[in-house]
N, CA, C, O and CB atoms as a CASP TS submission, in Angstrom:
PFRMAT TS
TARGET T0000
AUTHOR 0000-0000-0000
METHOD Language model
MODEL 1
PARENT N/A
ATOM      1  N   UNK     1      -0.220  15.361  18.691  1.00  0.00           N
ATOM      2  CA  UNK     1       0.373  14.106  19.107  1.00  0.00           C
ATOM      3  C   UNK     1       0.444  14.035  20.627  1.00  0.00           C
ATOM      4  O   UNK     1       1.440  14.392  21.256  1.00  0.00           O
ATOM      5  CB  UNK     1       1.764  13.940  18.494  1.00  0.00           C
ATOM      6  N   UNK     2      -0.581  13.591  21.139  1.00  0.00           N
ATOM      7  CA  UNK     2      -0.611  13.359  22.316  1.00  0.00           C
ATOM      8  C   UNK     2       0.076  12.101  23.362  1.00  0.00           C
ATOM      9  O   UNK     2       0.120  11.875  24.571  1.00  0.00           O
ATOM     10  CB  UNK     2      -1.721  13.417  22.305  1.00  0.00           C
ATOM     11  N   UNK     3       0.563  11.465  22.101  1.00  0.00           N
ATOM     12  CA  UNK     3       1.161  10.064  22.773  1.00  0.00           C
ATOM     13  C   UNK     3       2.966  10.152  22.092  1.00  0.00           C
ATOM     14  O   UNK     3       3.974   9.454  22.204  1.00  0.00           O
ATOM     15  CB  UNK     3       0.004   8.277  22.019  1.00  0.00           C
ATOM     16  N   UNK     4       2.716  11.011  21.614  1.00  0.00           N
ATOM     17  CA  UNK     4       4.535  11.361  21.246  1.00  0.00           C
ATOM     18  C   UNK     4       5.585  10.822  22.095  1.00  0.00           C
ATOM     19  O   UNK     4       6.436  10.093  21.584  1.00  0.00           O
ATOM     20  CB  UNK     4       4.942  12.976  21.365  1.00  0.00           C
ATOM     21  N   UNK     5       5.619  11.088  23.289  1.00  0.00           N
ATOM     22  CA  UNK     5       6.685  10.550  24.005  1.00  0.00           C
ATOM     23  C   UNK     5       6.722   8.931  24.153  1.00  0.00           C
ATOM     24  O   UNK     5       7.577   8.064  23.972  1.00  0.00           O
ATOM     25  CB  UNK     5       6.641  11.195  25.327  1.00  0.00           C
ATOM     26  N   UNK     6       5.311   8.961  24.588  1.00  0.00           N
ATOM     27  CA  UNK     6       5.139   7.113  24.660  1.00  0.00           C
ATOM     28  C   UNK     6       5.210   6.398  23.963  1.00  0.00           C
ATOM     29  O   UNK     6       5.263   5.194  24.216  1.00  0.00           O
ATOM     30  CB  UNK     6       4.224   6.517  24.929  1.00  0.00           C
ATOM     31  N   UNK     7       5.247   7.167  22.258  1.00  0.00           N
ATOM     32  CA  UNK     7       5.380   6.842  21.023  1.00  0.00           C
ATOM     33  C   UNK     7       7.317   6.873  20.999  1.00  0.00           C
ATOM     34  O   UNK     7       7.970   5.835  21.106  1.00  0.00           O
ATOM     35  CB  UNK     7       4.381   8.034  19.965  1.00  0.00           C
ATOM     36  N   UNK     8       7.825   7.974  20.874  1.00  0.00           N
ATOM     37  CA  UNK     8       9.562   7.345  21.410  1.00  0.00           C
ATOM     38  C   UNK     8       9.969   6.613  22.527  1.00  0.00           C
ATOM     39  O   UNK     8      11.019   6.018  22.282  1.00  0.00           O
ATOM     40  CB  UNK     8      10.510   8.387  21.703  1.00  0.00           C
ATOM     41  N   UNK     9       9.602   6.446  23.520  1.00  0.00           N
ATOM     42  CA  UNK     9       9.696   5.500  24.207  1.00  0.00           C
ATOM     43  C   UNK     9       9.683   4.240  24.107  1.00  0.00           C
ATOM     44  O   UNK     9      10.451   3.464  24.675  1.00  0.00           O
ATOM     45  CB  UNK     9       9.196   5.643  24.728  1.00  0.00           C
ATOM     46  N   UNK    10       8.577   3.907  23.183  1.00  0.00           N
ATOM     47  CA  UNK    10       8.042   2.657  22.822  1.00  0.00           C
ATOM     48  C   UNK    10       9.593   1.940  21.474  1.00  0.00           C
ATOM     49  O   UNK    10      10.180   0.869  21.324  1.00  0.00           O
ATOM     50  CB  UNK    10       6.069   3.081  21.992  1.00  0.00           C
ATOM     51  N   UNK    11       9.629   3.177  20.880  1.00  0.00           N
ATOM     52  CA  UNK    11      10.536   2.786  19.609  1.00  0.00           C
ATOM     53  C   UNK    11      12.201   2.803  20.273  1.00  0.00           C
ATOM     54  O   UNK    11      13.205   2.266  19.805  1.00  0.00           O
ATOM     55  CB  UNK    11      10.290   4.140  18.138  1.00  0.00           C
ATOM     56  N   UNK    12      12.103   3.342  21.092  1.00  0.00           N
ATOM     57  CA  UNK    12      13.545   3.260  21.696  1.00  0.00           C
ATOM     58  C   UNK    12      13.588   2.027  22.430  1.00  0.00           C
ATOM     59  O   UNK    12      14.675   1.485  22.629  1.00  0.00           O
ATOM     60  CB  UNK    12      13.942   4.481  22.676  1.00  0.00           C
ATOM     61  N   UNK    13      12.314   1.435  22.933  1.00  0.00           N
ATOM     62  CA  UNK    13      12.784  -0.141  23.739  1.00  0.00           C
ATOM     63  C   UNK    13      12.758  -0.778  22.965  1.00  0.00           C
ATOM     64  O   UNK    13      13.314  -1.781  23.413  1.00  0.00           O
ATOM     65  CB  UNK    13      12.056  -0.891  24.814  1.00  0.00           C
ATOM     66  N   UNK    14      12.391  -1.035  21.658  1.00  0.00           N
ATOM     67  CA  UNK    14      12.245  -2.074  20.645  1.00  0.00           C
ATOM     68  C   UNK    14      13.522  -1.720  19.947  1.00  0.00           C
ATOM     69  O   UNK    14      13.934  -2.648  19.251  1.00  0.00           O
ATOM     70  CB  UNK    14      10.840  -2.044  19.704  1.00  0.00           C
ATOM     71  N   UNK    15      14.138  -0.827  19.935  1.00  0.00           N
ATOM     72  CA  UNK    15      15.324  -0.974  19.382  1.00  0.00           C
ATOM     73  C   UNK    15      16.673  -1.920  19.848  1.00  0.00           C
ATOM     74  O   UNK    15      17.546  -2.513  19.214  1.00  0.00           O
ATOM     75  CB  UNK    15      15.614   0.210  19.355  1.00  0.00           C
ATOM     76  N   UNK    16      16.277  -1.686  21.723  1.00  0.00           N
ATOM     77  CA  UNK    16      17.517  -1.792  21.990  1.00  0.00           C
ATOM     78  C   UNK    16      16.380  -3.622  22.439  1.00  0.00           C
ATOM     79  O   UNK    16      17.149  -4.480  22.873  1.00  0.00           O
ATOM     80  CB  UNK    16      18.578  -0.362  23.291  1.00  0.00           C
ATOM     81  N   UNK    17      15.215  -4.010  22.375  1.00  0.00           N
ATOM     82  CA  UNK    17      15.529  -5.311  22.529  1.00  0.00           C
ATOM     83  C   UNK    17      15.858  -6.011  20.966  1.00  0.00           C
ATOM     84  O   UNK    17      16.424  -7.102  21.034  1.00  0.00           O
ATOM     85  CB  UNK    17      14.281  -5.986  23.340  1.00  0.00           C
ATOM     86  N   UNK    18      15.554  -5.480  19.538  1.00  0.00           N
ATOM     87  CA  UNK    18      16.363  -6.096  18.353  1.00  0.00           C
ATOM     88  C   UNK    18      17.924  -6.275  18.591  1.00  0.00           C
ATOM     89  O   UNK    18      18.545  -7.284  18.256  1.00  0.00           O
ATOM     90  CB  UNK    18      16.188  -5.158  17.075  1.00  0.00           C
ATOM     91  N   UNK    19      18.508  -5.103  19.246  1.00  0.00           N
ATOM     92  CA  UNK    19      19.839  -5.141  19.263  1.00  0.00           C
ATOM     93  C   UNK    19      19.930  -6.841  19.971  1.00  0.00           C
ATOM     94  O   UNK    19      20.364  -7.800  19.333  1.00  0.00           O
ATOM     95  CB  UNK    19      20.547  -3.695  20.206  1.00  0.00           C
ATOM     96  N   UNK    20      19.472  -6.907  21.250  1.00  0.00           N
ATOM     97  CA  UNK    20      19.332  -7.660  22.016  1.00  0.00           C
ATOM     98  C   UNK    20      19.496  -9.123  21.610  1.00  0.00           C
ATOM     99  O   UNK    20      20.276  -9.925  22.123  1.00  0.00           O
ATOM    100  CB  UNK    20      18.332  -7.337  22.479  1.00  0.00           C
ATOM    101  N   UNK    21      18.632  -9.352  20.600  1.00  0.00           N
ATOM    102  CA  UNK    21      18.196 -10.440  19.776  1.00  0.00           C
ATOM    103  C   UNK    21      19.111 -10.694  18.649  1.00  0.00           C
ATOM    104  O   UNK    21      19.297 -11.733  18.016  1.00  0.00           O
ATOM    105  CB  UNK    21      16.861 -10.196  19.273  1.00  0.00           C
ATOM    106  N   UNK    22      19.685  -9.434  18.523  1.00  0.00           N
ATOM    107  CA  UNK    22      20.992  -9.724  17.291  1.00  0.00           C
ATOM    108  C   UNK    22      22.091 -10.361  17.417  1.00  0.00           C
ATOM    109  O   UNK    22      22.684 -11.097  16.629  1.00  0.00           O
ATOM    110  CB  UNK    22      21.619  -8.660  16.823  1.00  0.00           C
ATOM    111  N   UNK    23      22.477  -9.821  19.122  1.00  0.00           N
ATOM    112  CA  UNK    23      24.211 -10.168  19.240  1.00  0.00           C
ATOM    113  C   UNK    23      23.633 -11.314  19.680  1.00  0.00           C
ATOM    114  O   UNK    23      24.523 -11.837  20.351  1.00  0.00           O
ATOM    115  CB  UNK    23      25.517  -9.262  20.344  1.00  0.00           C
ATOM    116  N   UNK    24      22.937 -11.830  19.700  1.00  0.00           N
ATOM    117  CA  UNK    24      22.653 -13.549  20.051  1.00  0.00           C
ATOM    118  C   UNK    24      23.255 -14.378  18.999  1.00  0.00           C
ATOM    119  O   UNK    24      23.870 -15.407  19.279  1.00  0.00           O
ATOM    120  CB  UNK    24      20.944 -14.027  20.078  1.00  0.00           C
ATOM    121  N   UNK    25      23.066 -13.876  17.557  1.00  0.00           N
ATOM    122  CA  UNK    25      23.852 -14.867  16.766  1.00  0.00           C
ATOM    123  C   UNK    25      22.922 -15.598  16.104  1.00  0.00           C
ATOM    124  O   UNK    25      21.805 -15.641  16.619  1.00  0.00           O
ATOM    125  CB  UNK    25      24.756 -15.768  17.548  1.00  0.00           C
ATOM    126  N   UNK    26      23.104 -16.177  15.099  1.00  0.00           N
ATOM    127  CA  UNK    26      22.532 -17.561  14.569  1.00  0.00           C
ATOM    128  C   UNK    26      22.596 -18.246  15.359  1.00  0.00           C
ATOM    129  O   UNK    26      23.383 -18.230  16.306  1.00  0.00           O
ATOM    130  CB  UNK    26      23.021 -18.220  13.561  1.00  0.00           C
ATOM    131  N   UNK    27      21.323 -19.390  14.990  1.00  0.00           N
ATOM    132  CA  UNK    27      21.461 -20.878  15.691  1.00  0.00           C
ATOM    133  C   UNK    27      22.148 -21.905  14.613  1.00  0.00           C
ATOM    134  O   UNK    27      22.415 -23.064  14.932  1.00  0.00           O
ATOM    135  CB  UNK    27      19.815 -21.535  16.159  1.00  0.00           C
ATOM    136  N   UNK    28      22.414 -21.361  13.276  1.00  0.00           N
ATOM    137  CA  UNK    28      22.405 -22.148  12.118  1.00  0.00           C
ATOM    138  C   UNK    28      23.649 -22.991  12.082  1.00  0.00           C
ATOM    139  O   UNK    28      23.755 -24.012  11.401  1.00  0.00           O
ATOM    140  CB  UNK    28      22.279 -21.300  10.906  1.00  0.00           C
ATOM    141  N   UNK    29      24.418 -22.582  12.724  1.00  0.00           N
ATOM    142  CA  UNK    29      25.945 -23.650  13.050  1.00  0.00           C
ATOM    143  C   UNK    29      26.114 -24.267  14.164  1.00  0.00           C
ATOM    144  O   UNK    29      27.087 -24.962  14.454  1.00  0.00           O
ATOM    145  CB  UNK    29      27.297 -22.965  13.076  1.00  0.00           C
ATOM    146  N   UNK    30      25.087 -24.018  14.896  1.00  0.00           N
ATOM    147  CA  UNK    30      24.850 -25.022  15.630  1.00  0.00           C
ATOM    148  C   UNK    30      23.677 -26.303  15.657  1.00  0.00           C
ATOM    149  O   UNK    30      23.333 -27.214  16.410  1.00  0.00           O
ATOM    150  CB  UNK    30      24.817 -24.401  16.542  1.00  0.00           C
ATOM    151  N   UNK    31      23.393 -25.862  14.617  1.00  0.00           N
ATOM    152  CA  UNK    31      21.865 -26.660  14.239  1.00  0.00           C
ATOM    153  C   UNK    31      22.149 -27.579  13.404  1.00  0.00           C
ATOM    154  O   UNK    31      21.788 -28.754  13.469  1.00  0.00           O
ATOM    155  CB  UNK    31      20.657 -25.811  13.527  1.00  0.00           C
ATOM    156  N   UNK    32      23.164 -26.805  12.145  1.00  0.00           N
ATOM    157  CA  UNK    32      23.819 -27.720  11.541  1.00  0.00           C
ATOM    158  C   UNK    32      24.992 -28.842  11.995  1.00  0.00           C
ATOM    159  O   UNK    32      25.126 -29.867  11.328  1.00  0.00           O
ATOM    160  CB  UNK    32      24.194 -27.048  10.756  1.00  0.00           C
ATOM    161  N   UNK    33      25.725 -28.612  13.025  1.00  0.00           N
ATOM    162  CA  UNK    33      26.651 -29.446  14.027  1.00  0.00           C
ATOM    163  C   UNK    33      25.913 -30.678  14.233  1.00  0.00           C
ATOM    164  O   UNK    33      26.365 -31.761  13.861  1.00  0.00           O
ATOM    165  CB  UNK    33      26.957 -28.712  15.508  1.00  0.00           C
ATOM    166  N   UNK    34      24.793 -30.550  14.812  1.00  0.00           N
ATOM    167  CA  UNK    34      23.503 -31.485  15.498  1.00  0.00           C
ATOM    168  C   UNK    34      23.109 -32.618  14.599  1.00  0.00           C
ATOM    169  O   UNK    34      22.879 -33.766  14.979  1.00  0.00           O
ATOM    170  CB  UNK    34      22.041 -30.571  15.738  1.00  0.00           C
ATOM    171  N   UNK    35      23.038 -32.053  13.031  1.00  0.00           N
ATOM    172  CA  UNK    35      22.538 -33.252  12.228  1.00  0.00           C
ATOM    173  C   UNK    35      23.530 -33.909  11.559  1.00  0.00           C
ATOM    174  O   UNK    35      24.049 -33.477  10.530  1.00  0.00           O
ATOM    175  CB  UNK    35      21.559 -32.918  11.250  1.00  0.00           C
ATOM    176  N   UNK    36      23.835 -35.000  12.131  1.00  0.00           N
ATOM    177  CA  UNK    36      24.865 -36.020  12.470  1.00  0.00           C
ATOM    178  C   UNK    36      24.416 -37.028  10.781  1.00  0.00           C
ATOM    179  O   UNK    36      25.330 -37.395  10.043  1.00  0.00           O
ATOM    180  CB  UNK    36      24.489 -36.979  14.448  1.00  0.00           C
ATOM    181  N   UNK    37      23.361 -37.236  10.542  1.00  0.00           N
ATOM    182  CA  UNK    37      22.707 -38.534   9.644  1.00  0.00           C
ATOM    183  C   UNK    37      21.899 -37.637   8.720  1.00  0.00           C
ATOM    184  O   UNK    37      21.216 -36.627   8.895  1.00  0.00           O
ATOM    185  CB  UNK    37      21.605 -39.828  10.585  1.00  0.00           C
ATOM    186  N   UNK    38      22.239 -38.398   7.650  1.00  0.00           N
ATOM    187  CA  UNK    38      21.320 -38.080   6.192  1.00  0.00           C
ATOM    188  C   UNK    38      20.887 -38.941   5.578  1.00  0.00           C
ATOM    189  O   UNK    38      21.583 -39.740   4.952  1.00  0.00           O
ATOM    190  CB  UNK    38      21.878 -37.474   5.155  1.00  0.00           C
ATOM    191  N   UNK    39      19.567 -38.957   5.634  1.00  0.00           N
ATOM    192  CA  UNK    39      18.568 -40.493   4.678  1.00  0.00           C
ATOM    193  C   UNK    39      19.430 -40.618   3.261  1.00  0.00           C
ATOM    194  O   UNK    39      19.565 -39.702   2.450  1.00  0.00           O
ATOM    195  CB  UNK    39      16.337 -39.992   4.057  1.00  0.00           C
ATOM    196  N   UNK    40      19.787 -41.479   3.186  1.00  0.00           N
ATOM    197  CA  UNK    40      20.406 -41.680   1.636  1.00  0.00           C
ATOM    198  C   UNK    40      19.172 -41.775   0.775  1.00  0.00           C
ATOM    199  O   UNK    40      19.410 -41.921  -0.424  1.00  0.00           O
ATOM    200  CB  UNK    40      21.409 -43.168   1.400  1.00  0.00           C
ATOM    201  N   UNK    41      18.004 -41.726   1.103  1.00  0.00           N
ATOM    202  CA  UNK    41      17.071 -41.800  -0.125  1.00  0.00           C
ATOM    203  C   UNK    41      16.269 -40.486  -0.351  1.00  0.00           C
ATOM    204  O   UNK    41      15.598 -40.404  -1.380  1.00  0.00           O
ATOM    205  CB  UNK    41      16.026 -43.003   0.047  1.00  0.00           C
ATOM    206  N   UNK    42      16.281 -39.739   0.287  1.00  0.00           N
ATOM    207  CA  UNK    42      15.554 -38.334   0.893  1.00  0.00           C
ATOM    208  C   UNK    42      16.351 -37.104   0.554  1.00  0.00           C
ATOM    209  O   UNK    42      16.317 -36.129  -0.197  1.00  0.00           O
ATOM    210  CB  UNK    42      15.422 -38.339   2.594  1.00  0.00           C
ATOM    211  N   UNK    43      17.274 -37.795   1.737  1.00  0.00           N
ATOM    212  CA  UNK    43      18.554 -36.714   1.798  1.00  0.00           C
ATOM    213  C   UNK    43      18.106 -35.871   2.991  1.00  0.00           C
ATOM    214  O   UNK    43      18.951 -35.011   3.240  1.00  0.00           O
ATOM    215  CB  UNK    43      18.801 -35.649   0.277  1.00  0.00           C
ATOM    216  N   UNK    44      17.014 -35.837   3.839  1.00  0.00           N
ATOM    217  CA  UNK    44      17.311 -35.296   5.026  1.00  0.00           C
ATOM    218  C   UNK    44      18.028 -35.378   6.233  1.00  0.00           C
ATOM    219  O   UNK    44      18.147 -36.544   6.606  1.00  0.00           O
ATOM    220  CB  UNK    44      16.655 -35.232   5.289  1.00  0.00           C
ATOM    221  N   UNK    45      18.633 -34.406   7.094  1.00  0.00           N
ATOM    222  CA  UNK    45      19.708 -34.246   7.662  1.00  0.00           C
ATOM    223  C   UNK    45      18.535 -34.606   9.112  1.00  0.00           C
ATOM    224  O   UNK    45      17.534 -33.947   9.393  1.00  0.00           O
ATOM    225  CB  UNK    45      20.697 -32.664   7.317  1.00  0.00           C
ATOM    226  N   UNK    46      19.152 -36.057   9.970  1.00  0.00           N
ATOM    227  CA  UNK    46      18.638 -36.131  11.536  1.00  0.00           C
ATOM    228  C   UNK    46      19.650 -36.431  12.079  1.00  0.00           C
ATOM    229  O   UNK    46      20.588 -37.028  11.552  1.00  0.00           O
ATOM    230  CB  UNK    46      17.549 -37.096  11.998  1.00  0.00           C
ATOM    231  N   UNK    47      19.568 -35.974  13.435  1.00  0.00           N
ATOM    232  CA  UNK    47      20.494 -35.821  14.893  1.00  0.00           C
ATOM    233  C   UNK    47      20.928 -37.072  15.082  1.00  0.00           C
ATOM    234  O   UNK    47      22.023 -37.032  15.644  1.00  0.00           O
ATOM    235  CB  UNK    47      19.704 -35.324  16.334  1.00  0.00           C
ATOM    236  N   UNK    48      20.624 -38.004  14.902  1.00  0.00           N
ATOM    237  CA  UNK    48      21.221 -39.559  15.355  1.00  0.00           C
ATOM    238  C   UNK    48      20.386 -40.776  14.081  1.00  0.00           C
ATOM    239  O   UNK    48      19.459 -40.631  13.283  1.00  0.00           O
ATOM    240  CB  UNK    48      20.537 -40.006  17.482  1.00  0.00           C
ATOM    241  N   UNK    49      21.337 -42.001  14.458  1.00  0.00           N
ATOM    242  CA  UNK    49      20.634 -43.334  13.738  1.00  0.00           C
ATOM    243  C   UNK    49      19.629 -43.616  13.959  1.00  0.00           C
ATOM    244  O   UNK    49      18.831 -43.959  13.087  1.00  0.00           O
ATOM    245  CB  UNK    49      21.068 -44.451  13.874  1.00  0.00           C
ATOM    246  N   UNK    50      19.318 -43.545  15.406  1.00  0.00           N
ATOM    247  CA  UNK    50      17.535 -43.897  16.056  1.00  0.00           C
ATOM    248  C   UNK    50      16.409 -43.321  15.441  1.00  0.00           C
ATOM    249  O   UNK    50      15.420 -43.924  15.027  1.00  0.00           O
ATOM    250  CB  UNK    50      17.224 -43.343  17.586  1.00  0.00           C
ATOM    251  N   UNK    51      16.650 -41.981  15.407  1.00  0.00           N
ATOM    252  CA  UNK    51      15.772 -40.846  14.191  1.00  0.00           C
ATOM    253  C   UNK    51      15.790 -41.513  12.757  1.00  0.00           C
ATOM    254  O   UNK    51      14.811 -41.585  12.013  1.00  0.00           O
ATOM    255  CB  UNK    51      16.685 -39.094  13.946  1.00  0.00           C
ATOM    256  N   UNK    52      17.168 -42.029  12.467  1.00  0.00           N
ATOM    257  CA  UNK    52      17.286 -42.795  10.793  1.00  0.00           C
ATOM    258  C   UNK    52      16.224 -43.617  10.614  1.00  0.00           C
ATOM    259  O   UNK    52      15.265 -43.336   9.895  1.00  0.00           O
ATOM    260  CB  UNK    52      18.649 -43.833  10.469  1.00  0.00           C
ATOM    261  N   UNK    53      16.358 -44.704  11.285  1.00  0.00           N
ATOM    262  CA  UNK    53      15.582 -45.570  11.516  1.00  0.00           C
ATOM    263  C   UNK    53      13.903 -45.303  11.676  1.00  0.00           C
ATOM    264  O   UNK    53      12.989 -45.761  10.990  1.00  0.00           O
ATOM    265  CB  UNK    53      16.167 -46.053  12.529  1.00  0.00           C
ATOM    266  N   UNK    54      13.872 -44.702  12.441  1.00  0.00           N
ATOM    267  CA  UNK    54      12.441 -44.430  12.802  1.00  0.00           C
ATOM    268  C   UNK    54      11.304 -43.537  11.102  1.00  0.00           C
ATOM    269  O   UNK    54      10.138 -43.509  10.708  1.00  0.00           O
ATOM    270  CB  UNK    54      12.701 -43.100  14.489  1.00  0.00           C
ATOM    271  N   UNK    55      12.705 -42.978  10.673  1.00  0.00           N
ATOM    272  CA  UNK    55      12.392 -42.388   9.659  1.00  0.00           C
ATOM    273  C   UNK    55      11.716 -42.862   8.504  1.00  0.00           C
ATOM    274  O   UNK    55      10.675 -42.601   7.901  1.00  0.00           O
ATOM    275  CB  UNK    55      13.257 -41.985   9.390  1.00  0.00           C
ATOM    276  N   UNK    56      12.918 -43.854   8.378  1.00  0.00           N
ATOM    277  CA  UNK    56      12.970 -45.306   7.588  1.00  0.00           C
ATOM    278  C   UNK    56      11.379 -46.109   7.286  1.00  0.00           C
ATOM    279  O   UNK    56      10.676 -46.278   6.290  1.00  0.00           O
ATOM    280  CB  UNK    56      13.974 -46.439   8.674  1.00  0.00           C
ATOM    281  N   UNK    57      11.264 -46.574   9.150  1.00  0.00           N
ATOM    282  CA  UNK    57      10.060 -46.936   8.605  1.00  0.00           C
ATOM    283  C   UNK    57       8.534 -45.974   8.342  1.00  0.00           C
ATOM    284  O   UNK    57       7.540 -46.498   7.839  1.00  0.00           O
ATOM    285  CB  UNK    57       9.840 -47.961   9.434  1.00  0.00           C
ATOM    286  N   UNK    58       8.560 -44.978   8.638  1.00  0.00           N
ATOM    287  CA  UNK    58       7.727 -44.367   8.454  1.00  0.00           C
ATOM    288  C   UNK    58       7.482 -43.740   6.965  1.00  0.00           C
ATOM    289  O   UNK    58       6.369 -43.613   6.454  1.00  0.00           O
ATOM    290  CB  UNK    58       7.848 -43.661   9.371  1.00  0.00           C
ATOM    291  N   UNK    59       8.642 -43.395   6.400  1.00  0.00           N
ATOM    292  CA  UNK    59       8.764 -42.749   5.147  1.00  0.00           C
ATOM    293  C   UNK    59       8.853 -43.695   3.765  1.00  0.00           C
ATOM    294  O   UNK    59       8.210 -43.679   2.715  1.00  0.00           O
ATOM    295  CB  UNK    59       9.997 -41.904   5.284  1.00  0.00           C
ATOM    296  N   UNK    60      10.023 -44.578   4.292  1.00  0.00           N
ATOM    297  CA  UNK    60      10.406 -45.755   2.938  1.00  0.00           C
ATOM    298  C   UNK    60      10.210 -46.806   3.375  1.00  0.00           C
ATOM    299  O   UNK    60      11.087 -47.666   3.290  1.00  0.00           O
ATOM    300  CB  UNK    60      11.858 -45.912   2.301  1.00  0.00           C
ATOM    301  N   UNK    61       9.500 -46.956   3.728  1.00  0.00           N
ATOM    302  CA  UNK    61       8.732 -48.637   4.654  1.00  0.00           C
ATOM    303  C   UNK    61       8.853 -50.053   3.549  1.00  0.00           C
ATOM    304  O   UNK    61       8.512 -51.182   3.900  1.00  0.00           O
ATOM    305  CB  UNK    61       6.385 -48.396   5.024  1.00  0.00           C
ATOM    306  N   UNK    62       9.390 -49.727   2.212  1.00  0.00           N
ATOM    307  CA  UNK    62       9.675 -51.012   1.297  1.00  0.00           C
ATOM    308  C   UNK    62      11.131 -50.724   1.377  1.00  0.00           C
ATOM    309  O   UNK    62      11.388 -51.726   2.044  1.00  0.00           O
ATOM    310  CB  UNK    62       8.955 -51.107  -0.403  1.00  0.00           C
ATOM    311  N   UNK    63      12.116 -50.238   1.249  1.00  0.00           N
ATOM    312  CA  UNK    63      13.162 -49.645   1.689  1.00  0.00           C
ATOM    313  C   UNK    63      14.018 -50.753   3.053  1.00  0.00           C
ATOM    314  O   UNK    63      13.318 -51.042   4.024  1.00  0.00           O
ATOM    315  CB  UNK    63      12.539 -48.097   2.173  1.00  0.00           C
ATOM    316  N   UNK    64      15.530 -51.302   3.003  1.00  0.00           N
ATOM    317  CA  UNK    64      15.857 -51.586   3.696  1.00  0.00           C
ATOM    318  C   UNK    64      16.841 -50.664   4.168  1.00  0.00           C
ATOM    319  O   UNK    64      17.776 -50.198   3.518  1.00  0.00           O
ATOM    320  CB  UNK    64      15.961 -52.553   3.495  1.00  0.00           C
ATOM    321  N   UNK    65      16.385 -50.331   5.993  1.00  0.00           N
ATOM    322  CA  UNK    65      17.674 -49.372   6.792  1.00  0.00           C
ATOM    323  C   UNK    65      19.329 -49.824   6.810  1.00  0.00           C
ATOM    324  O   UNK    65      19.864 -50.847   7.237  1.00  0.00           O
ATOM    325  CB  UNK    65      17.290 -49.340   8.501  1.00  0.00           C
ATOM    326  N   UNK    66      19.707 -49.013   6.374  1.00  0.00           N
ATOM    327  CA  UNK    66      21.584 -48.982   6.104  1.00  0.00           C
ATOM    328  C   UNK    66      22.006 -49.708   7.295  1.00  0.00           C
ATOM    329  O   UNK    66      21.017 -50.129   7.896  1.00  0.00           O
ATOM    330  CB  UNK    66      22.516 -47.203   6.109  1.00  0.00           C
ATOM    331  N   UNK    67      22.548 -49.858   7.573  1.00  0.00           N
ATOM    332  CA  UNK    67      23.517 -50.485   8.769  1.00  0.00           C
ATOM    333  C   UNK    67      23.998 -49.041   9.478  1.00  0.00           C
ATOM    334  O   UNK    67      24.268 -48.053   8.796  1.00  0.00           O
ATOM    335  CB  UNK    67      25.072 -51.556   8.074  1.00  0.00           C
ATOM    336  N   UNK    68      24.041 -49.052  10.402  1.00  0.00           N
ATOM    337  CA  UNK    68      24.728 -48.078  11.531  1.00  0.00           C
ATOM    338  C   UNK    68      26.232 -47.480  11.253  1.00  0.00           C
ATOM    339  O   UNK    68      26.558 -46.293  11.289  1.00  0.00           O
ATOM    340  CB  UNK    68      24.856 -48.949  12.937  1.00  0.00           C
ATOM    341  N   UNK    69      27.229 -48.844  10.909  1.00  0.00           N
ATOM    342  CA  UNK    69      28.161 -48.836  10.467  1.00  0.00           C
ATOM    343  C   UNK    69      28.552 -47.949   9.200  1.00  0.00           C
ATOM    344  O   UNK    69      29.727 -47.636   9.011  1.00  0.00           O
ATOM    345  CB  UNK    69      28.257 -49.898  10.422  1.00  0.00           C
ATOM    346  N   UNK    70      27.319 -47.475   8.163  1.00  0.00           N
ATOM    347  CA  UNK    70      27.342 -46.506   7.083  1.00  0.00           C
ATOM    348  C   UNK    70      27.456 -45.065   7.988  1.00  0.00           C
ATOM    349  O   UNK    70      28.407 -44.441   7.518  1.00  0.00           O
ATOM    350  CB  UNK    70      25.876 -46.651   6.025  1.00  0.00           C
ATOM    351  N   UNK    71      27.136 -44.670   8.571  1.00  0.00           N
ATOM    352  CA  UNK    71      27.038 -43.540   8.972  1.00  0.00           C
ATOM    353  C   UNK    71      28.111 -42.923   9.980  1.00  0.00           C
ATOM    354  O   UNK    71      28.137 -41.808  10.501  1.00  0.00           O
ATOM    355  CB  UNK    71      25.881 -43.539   9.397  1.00  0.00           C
ATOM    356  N   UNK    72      28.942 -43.944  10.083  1.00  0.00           N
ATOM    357  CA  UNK    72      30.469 -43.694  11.182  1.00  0.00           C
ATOM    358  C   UNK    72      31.196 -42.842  10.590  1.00  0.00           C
ATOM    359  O   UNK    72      31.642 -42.839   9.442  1.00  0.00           O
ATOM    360  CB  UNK    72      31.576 -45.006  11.474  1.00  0.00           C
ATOM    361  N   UNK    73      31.303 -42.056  11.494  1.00  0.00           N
ATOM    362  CA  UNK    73      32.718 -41.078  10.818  1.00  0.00           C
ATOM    363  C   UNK    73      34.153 -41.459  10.878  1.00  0.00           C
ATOM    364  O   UNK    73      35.009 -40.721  10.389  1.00  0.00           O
ATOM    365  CB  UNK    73      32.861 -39.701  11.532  1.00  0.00           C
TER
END
């Protein structure tokens, strides 16, 4: 084993950049925070009404868009 050391070396920096990458956390509660609107016909979760809309016509284009006012908290 001629590369032994460079071979622990190598596994000791990849350890400590996983660690690295761990205490970062999920993004998943913050991702979920973000999606504000859910297509009532779909059921997918978008960040704002403008996205609803846009959705709307692209996806359910015979389909009339909810009013803004549905989606108020």
């Amino acid at each position: 084993m001629a590369r032994g050391a460079q071979k622990e070396q190598a596994r000791q920096k990849a350890q400590k950049e996983a660690a690295k990458r761990k205490s970062n956390g999920s993004q998943l509660g913050a991702r979920a925070a973000g999606l504000q609107v859910k297509c009532p016909k779909c059921f997918i979760a978008l960040p704002n009404y403008n996205l609803l809309k846009q959705h709307f016509e692209a996806k359910h284009p015979k389909d009339v868009v909810p009013p803004e006012s549905d989606f108020q908290k």
